[in-house]
N, C-alpha and C positions, 0 to 999 in steps of 0.2 A: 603598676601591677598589684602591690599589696594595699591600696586602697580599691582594687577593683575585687581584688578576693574576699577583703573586709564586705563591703555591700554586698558579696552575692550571698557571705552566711550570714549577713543581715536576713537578708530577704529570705532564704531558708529555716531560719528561727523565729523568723513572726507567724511562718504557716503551720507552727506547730503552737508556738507560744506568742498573741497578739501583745502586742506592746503602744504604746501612745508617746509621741516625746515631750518628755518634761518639760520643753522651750514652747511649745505651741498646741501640742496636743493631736499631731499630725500622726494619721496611723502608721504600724510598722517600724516605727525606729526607737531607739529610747533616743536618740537625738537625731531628726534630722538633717538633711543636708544645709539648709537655711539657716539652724541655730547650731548648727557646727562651725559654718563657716563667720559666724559670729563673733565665736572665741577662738577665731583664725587671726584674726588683723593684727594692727602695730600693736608693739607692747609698752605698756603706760608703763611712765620712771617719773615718781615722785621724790620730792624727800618732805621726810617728816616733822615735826618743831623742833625735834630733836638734835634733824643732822643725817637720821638714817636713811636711806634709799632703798629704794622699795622698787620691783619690779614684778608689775602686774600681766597678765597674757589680755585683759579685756578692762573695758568700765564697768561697772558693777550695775547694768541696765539692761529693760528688755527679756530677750530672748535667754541672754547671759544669768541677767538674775534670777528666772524661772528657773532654770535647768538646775545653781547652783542649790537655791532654796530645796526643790526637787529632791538632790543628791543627798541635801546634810538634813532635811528635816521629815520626806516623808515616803524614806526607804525607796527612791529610785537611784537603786546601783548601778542601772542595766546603763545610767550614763558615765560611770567611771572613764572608761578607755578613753572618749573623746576628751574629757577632762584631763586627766592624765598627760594628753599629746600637747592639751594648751599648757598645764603645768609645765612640762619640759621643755617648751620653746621659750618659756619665761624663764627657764632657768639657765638656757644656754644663752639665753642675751647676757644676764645677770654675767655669767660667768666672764664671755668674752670681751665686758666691759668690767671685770673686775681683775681681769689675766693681771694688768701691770704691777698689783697690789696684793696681789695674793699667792699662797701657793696649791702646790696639785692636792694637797689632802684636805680641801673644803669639806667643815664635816657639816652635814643638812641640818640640823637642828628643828621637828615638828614644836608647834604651838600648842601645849593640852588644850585639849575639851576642857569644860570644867564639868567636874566628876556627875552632877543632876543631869546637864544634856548627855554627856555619854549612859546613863543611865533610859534615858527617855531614848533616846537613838536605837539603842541597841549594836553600835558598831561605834567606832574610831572614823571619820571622811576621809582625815589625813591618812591613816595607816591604809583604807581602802586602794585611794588613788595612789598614795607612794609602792603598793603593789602591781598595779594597772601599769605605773609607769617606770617599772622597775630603780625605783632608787632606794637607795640603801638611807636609809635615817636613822640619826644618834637619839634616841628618847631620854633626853637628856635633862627634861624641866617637867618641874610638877607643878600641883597648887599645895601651898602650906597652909591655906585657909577659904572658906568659901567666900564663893561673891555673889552679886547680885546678876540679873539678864542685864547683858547690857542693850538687849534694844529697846529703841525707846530714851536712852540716856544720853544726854549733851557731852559734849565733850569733854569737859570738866568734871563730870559726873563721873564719867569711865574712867579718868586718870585718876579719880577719888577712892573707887570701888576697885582698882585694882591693884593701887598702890600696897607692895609686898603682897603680894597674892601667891608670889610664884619663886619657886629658888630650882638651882641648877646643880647637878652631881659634878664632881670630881674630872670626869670623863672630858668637859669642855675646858680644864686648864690649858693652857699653853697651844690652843689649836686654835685655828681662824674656822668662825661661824657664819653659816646663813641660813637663816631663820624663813621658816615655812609656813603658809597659814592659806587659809581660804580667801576671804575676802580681809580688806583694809581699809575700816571706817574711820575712825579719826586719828587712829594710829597708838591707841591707850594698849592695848597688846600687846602691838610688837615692843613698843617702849619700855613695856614691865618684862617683857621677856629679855629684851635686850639687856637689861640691867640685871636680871638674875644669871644670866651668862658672864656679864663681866665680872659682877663678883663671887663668882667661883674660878673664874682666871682664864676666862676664855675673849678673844676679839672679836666683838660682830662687823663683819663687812657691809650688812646688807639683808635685806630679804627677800621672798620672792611667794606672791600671791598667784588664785586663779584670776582675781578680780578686784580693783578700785572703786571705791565711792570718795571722789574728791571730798567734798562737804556732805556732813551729816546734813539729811534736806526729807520731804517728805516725798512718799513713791510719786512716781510718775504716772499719770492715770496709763503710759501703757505699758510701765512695769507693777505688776500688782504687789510683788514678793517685796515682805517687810524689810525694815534697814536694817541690813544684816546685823548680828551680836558679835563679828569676832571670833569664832569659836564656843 
């Protein structure tokens, strides 16, 4: 019933305001029905060099990668909500495969931007969607210095350029974390983030992506959108 009421004021606000979807380019929707059910399927669980576990809603290709490119780089918000519901289904796996080890006050913990792309954006992705999908997040980690893009940069590179990048307030002592981000390329992010949590006295459990790129690798000719930066 509330996916059939959704489509009909889809279909109501294209006839005023025409829209394209960011996955393909299909009139009418900011996400069709084809690159919705995209970032529908099983949810990728990695872990990282690290250790950490990472729980993605999609792989970072396709239909997935347009849309997400879309949403963080060239102002189509109008995809938030669908994103958002793949957010929360990657969160609820997260969680119900974290129940044994955790307690009920998981605080979310987003990933910053670094300060040039939120400036170039014009918006927060994370703060967007964590709206869309109503979840409550700790903004809890900064940058304490700039960095470089990381697209483009080898794995090594990234763990290079963001080593202490980033520190954590006060807020995540004593509380078990799970760290938020968009996509998850080689994992050089979540890693610095994770460490900026620990030492300010908080426990990461875990993360939770819209999307996975196993290996840093070059696009696909039929995803065009570049290898993500991380944030």
């Amino acid at each position: 019933m509330l996916a059939s009421l959704r489509a009909a004021l889809a279909d109501a606000l294209a006839l005023v305001l025409p829209v394209a979807c960011a996955g393909c380019g299909a009139p009418d929707r900011a996400v069709c029905a084809a690159c919705e059910r995209a970032l529908a399927g099983e949810v990728v669980v990695q872990r990282l060099a690290g250790g950490m576990r990472v729980w993605s809603a999609a792989a970072y290709d396709g239909p997935v990668a347009r849309v997400i490119a879309a949403f963080k780089d060239s102002g189509a918000t109008g995809a938030a909500p669908v994103l958002a519901r793949a957010l929360r289904r990657a969160l609820a796996v997260a969680a119900a495969d974290l129940a044994p080890v955790a307690d009920r006050r998981l605080l979310l913990v987003p990933v910053p931007s670094a300060p040039a792309s939120t400036r170039r954006r014009g918006y927060l992705p994370l703060a967007v969607l964590a709206r869309a999908a109503r979840l409550p997040l700790a903004r809890a980690l900064r940058h304490v210095r700039a960095v470089r893009d990381q697209a483009g940069l080898a794995a090594a590179a990234r763990a290079v350029n963001l080593a202490g990048a980033m520190a954590a307030d006060r807020s995540v002592a004593g509380r078990e974390v799970v760290l938020l981000d968009d996509v998850v390329t080689t994992g050089a992010t979540l890693e610095e983030a994770a460490r900026a949590v620990r030492e300010a006295g908080g426990r990461v459990l875990g993360a939770v992506t819209l999307a996975a790129t196993p290996l840093q690798r070059a696009p696909h000719p039929s995803s065009p959108a570049p290898i993500p930066s991380e944030s």
